[in-house]
N, C-alpha and C positions, 0 to 999 in steps of 0.2 A: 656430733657424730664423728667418727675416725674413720678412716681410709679402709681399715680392715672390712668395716661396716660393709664395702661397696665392692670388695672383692671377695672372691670367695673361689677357693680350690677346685672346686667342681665348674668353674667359666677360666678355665686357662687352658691353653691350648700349646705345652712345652717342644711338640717339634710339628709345625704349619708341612702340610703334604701341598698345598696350592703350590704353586710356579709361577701363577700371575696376578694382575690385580683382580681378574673379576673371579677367580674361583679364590683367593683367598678370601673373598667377599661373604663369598658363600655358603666356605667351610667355618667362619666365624657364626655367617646367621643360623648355620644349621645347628650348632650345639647352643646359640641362646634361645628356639625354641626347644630343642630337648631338653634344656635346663629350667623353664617355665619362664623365661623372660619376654619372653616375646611371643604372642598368639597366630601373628602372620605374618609368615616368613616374605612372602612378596611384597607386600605394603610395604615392611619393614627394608628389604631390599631396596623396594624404589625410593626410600629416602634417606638412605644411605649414600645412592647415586648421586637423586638430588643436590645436596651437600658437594658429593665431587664435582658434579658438574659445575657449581660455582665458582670453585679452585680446590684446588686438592688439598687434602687433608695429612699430604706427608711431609711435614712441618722441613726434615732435614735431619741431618745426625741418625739416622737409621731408625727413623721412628715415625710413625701415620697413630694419626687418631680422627679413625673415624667414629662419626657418631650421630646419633638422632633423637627425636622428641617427637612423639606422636600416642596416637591414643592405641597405637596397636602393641605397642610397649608395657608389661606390666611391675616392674621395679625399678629402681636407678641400680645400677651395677656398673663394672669393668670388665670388658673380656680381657683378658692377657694371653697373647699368644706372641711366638719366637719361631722367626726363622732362621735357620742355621746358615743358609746358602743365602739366603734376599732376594726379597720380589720388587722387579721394577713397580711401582706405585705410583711414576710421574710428579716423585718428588721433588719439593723445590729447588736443592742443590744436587739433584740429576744422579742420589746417588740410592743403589737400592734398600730397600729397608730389611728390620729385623727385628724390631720390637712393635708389635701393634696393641693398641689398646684401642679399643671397641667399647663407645660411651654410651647408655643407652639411660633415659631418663621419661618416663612418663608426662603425661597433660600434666595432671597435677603433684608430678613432684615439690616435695614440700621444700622449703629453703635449707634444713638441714644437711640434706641428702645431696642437695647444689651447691651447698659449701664444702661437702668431701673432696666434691667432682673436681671445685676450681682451687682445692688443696693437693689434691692429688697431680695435677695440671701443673701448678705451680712448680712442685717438686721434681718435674722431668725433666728443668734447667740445668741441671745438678751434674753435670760431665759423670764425678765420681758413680752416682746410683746408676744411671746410661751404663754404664763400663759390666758396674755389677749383677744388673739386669739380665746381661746380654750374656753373662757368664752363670746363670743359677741356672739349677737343674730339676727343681721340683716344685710343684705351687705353694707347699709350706717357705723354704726359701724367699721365695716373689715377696709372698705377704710381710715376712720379716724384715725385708729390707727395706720397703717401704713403712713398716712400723718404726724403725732406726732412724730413718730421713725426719719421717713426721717429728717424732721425739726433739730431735736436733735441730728442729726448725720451730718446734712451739719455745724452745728452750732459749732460742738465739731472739725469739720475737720479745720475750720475756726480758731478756735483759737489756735489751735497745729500748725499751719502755722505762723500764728502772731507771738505764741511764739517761733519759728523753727528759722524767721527771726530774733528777735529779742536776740537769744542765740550768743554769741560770739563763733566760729572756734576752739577754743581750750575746751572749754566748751564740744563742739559734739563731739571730738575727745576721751574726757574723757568715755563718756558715752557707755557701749557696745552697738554692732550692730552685729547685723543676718541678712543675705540675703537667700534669698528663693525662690523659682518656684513653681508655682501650675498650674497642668493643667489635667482635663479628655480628653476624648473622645468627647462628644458635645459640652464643653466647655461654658455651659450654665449657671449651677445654681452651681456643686459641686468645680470648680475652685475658685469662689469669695469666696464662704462660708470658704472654706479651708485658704485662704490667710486674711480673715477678724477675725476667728479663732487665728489665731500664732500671728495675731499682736497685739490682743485683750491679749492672753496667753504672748507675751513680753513687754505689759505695767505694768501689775500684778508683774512682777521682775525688775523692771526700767531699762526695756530694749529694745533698737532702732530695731523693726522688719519690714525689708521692704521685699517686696513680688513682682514676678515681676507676671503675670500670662498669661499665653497664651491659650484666649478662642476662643470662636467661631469671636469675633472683631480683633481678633490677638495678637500679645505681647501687653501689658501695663503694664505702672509701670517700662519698663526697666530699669535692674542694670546696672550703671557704671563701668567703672575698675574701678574707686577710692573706692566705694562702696564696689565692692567684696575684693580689696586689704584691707581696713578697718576691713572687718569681723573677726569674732570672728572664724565663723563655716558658713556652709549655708544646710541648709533642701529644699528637692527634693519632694512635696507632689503630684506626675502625674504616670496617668494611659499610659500618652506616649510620647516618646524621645521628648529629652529638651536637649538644649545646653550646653554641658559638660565640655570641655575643657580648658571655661575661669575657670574655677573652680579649676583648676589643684594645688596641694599643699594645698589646705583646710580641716578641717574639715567635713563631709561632711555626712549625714546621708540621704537616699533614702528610699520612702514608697510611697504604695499607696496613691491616692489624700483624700479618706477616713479617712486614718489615721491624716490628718491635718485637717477633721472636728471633728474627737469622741477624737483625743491625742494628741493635740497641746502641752499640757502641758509636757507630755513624751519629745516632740520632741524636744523641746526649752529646757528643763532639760538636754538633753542627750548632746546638745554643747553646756551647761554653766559648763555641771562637766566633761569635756572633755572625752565625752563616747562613742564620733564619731571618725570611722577610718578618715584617711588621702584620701583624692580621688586623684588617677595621671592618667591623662590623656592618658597616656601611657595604657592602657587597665582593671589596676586594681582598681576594683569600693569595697566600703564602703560594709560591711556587718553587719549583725548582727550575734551574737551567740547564740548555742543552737538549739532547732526544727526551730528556722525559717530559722537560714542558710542553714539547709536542704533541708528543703522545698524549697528554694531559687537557690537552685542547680536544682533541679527537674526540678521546674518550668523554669528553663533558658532553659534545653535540651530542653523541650517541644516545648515553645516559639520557638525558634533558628531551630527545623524540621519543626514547623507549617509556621515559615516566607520563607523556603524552598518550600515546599508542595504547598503550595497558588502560589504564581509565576508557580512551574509547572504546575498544574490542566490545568492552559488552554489549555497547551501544548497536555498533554495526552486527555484531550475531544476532542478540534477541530483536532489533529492529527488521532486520533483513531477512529473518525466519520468518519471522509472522508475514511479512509484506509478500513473501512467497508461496507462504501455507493459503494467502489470502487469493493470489492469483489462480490455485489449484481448485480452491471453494467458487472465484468467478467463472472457470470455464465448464467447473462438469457439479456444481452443486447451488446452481440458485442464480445466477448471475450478477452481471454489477451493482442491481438494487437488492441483492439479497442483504440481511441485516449481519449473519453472517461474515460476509465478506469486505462490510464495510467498518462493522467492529476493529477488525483484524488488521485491515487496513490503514485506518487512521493511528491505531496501537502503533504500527512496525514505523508509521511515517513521525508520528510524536516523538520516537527512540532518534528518529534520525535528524530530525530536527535540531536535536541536543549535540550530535555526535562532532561537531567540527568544532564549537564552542568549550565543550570540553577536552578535546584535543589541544585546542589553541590555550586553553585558561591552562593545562595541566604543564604545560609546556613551559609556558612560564611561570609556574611557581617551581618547579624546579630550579630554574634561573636566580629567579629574583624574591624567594620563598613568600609566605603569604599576600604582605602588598602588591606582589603582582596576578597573583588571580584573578581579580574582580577588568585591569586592563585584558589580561589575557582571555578572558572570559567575552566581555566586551565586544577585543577584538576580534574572534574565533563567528561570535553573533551578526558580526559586519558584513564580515567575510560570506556570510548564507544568506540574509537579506537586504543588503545594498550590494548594487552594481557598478555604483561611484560617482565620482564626480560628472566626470565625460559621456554617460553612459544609462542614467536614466534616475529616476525614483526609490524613495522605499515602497519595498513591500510588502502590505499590509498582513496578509496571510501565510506564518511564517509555516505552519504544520506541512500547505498543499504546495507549498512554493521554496524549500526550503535547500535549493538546489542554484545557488547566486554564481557567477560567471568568475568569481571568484575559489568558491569551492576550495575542495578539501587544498589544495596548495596555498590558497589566501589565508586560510587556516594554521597551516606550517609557518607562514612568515610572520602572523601576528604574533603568534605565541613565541616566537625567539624576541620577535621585535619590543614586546610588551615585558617581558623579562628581561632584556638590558637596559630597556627602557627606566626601569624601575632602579636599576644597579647604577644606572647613573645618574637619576635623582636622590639614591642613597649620598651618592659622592659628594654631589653639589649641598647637600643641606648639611654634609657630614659636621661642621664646623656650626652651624646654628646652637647658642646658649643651651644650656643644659635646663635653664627652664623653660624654654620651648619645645623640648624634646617630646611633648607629648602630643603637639600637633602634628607633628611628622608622620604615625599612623593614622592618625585621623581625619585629619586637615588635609596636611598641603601632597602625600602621596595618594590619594587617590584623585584629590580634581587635579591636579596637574598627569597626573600617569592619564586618567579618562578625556585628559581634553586633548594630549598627546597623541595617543592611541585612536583615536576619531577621526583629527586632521592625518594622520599616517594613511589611514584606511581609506579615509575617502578619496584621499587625492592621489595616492601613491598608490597604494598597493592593491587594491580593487581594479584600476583603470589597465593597472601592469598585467595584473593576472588574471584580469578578464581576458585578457589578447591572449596570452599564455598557454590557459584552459582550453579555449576557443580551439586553438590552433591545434591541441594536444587531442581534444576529442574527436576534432575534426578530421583527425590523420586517424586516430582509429575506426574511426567509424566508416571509413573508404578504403580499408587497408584489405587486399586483395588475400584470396587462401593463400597463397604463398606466403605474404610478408606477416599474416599474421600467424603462421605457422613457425616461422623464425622468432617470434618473439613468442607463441606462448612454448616452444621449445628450450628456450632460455629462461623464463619463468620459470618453469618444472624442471630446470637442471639445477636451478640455482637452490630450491626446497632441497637439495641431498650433501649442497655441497659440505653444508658443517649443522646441519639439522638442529635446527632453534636460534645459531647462529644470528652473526650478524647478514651475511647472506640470505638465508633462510625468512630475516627479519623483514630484508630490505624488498624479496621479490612479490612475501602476500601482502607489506605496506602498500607497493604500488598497485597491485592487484585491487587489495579492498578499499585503498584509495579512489581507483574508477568507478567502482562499484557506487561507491558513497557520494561519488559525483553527480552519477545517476543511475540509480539500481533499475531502469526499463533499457539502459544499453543491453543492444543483445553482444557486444563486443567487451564488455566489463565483466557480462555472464561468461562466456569463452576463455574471459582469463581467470575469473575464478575456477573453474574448471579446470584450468591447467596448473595451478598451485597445488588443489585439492588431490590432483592425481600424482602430482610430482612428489606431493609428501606422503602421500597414501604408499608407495614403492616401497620404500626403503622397510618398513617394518613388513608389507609380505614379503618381499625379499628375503630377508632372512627366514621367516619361515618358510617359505618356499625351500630356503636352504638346506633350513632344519629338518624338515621333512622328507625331503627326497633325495639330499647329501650325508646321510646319515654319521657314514662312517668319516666325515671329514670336520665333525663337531662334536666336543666333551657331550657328557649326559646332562649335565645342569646346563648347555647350551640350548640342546635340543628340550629342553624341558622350559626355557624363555622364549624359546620360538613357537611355542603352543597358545602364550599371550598375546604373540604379535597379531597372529589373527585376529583379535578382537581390537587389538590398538588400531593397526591398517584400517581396516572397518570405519573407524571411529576418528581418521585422519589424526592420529597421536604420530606423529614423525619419529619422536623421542624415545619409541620403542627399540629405535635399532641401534641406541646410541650404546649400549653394552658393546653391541658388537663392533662396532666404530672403533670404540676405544680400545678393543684388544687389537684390532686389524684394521687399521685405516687402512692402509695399503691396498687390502683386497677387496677390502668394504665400499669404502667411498666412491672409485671408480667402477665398482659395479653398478651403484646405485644411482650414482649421477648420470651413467647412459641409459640403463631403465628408466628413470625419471624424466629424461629427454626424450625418450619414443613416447611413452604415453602423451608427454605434452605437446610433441609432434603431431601423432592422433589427433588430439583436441581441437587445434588447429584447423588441421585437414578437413575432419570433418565435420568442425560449425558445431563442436558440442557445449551446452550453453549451464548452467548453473546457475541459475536468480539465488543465490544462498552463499554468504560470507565462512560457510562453517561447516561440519557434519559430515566430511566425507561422503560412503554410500548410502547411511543412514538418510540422507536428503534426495536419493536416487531419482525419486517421486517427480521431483521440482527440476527434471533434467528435460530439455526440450527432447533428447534421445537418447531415451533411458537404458537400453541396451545398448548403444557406441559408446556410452558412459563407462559400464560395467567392462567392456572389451578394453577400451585405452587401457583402463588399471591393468587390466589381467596382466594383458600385453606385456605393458612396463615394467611390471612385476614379476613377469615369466622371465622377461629378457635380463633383468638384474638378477634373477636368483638362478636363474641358469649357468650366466656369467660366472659369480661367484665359486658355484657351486664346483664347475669345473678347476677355475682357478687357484682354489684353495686346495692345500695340501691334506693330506689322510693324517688324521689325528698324532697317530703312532706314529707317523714321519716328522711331525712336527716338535714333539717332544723330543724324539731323540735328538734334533736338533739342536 
């Protein structure tokens, strides 16, 4: 299939009316469904978003490609649209953009139609087409010039093959070689560009760069072992895991996919002047030095509890629904021997049973990837039904008793613990015969990681985090309406301050953390409560904004703010994050003080929430189900009020 194929006159959009990034957003999705590409314009929007939200999609050089994959997509296509003036787009190199191309590729796009995609991708390396792009005037134009590129590029690939064949074995063997991976997330447009980048940056040094890339079509380009054994070094340009281990004994330098469209030239430089660590497969990965290897620590803790956290979530929602749905069935439908309520019961406490274990086990496969599961696992298990050494028995009934003195925190430590743990018996056996190599998963890493992991738990970190816990439940659970008004105050601020964030992340971890300690704290229920209301703000907020600010908000604003109501509702935070991102400024500090009073309320007045999840949809399950309903408003009146004055009248704005 050609490039022609994937574009088409009637999706170009030759002078963009947008000004900023979320109406050019807009004005893009509006003509791919008027053109039949797209059935739902909002689905299609929110994953659009999605995508930015991960990092932004405006690579640099005056160009963004946004793009998505989903089922509410009906063809693979390109929008092509031009802006004369440039929309800040929070591009990488901070500069505004002016060519956008809008990727849009269905479930089942076939590989044909994904080989255009990462053809067309490839080709906007090309300075020369960029130049000419930004200078054509009609979509006949566009299409021609990118038929010219192609042309010149199947033509150039053609004779580098000729001459590939035509080179003598010892000849190739002379000449250096790079092997490399590039892969994002959607694996649509930033995969190819990245791999078409370094091999363009190791002809410039007459150097052999092969790239393997794993996109949305799957691997291609696969490296051989003759290929990797030949390398020089190999560059890692993915936003996510990639196959590590044939790599073992290399040179070996790791960055975002990013980094192999804006600094191919760095990355190819740093393994020709040998400036890349060694990668062993054994758990010790390549770094860099200086702020990024700091960063680079940071960032791993972070990663390594969020891949934790996610796996549990389910655990703590659907366990902690039912165990609440079950309390509602005990007081006004049958009582404690109803069959009812003990169904329900045992169901949400079975869920919970699981949830520290699997916190603990996900946490270190992150770390220490498979072989650490089954310690991390283990450990996370200890952590719920032994009290330790110091401190008492196992207990036999893990379902009704599943709440160890250890707890969700003994659970955090195992799973780091059991994850290095495992990284550094990678180290230690790294050097064992290569025909013993197969006892290493079999054999000697897991009874050595499970007898490790055991003696850790029982002696150490149970006894520690018993006292810990102890002390942590014990301060809340005597903490007076004041003090526990300052904290759920600070809970519910912190839900606004970057909404989904690592803030965001950090105050309902602690929150569903108590909870999961022991979901009959009525001081666990108070601070769910205060999560729930502090993220519930922000998306009425802005409708509240939308609504009764009229004149101080675009029409496709005031038409996002009609969803918010149902998001809010639904405690979706991530609703107000369009408007965040046009206007932190007026946004954020609205919402963060909205979100403060209501969790100030909460506080105040002892409102309790048995439920991980569901916003007002769980209203039911609230000890006071109208103080509930009042906190939100409240918070939500007060930030959208805030705002609403704060922010400027549309027409003021623009002219600005």
């Amino acid at each position: 299939m050609k490039i022609k194929d994937i574009l088409a006159p009637e999706s170009m959009i030759m002078s963009l009316k947008a000004t900023n990034k979320e109406d050019a957003v807009k004005e893009m999705a509006d003509l791919e469904v008027k053109t039949g590409i797209v059935n739902d314009e909002d689905e299609f929007i929110k994953s659009i978003w999605a995508r930015e939200n991960e990092s932004t999609t405006g690579i640099g050089d005056g160009i963004a490609m946004p793009h998505a994959r989903n089922k509410t997509i009906n063809k693979a296509r390109v929008l092509f649209a031009k802006s004369e003036k440039g929309i800040d787009y929070n591009s990488l190199d901070g500069q505004p953009v002016h060519l956008f191309f809008m990727i849009t590729a269905p479930d089942g796009a076939d590989n044909t139609h994904l080989e255009a995609l990462a053809k067309l991708s490839g080709l906007l390396i090309d300075p020369d087409l960029v130049s000419a792009l930004k200078e054509a005037q009609t979509p006949e134009e566009v299409i021609q010039l990118f038929e010219d590129a192609e042309k010149q590029k199947d033509a150039a690939k053609k004779a580098e093959k000729e001459q590939a064949a035509s080179a003598s074995e010892t000849k190739k063997e002379e000449k250096p070689l790079i092997v490399g991976v590039t892969a994002c997330i959607n694996g649509i447009a930033h995969t190819y560009m990245a791999q078409e980048a370094l091999i363009k940056a190791g002809k410039k040094r007459g150097v052999d760069v092969r790239i393997e890339t794993n996109g949305s079509e799957g691997v291609k380009d696969k490296l051989t072992a003759d290929e990797i054994s030949r390398a020089q070094g190999v560059v890692i340009a993915s936003d996510k895991k990639v196959d590590m281990p044939r790599f073992d004994g290399k040179p070996l330098i790791s960055r975002p996919v990013v980094d192999g469209i804006n600094k191919p030239d760095e990355l190819i430089d740093n393994i020709l002047n040998s400036k890349a660590s060694v990668y062993h497969s054994n758990g010790e990965k390549s770094s860099d030095d200086g702020d990024n290897a700091k960063e680079g620590v940071w960032g791993s803790i972070y990663k390594n509890l969020m891949n934790g956290v996610s796996h549990m979530l389910p655990f703590v929602i659907g366990g902690g629904i039912l165990m609440a749905i079950s309390f509602i069935v005990e007081n006004y439908a049958g009582g404690p021997k109803s069959p009812a309520f003990i169904f329900l019961n045992n169901a949400g406490n079975m869920a919970f049973a699981f949830m520290v274990p699997i916190l603990s086990g996900y946490i270190a496969e992150s770390i220490g990837d498979l072989p650490a599961l089954m310690p991390g696992f283990v450990g996370g298990f200890m952590a719920t039904v032994y009290s330790g050494a110091y401190g008492g028995a196992y207990v036999a009934n893990v379902v009704t008793n599943a709440k160890s003195p250890a707890g969700f925190l003994g659970g955090l430590a195992s799973g780091f613990i059991a994850g290095y743990l495992v990284v550094g018996l990678k180290k230690l056996f790294a050097k064992l015969p290569k025909s013993l190599e197969g006892m290493k998963p079999m054999l000697i890493y897991p009874i050595l990681s499970l007898l490790f992991i055991a003696l850790i738990m029982y002696y150490i970190v149970n006894p520690v985090f018993s006292a810990v816990n102890f002390a942590i439940t014990n301060f809340l659970n005597q903490m007076g309406t004041g003090n526990l008004a300052v904290l759920t105050t600070i809970l519910a601020a912190m839900m606004s301050i970057d909404m989904g964030g690592p803030f965001n992340k950090a105050a309902y971890v602690f929150a569903s953390g108590a909870f999961a300690n022991d979901p009959h704290s009525t001081v666990a229920a108070v601070m769910m409560a205060a999560v729930m209301v502090g993220g519930m703000v922000p998306p009425f907020a802005t409708a509240i904004g939308t609504t009764f600010f009229k004149n101080k908000y675009t029409l496709d604003e005031r038409r996002a703010g009609l969803t918010n109501w149902i998001l809010g509702f639904s405690f979706i935070t991530e609703g107000a994050i369009p408007f965040a991102a046009a206007d932190p400024g007026h946004v954020l500090p609205s919402c963060i003080i909205g979100s403060a009073v209501g969790g100030a309320l909460v506080g105040i007045w002892h409102i309790g929430v048995p439920a991980p999840h569901g916003g007002l949809w769980v209203s039911p399950l609230a000890n006071h189900i109208v103080l509930y309903f009042v906190a939100t408003l409240i918070g939500s009146i007060v930030a959208g009020v805030i705002l609403g004055l704060w922010k400027k009248p549309v027409n003021q704005q623009e002219d600005k």
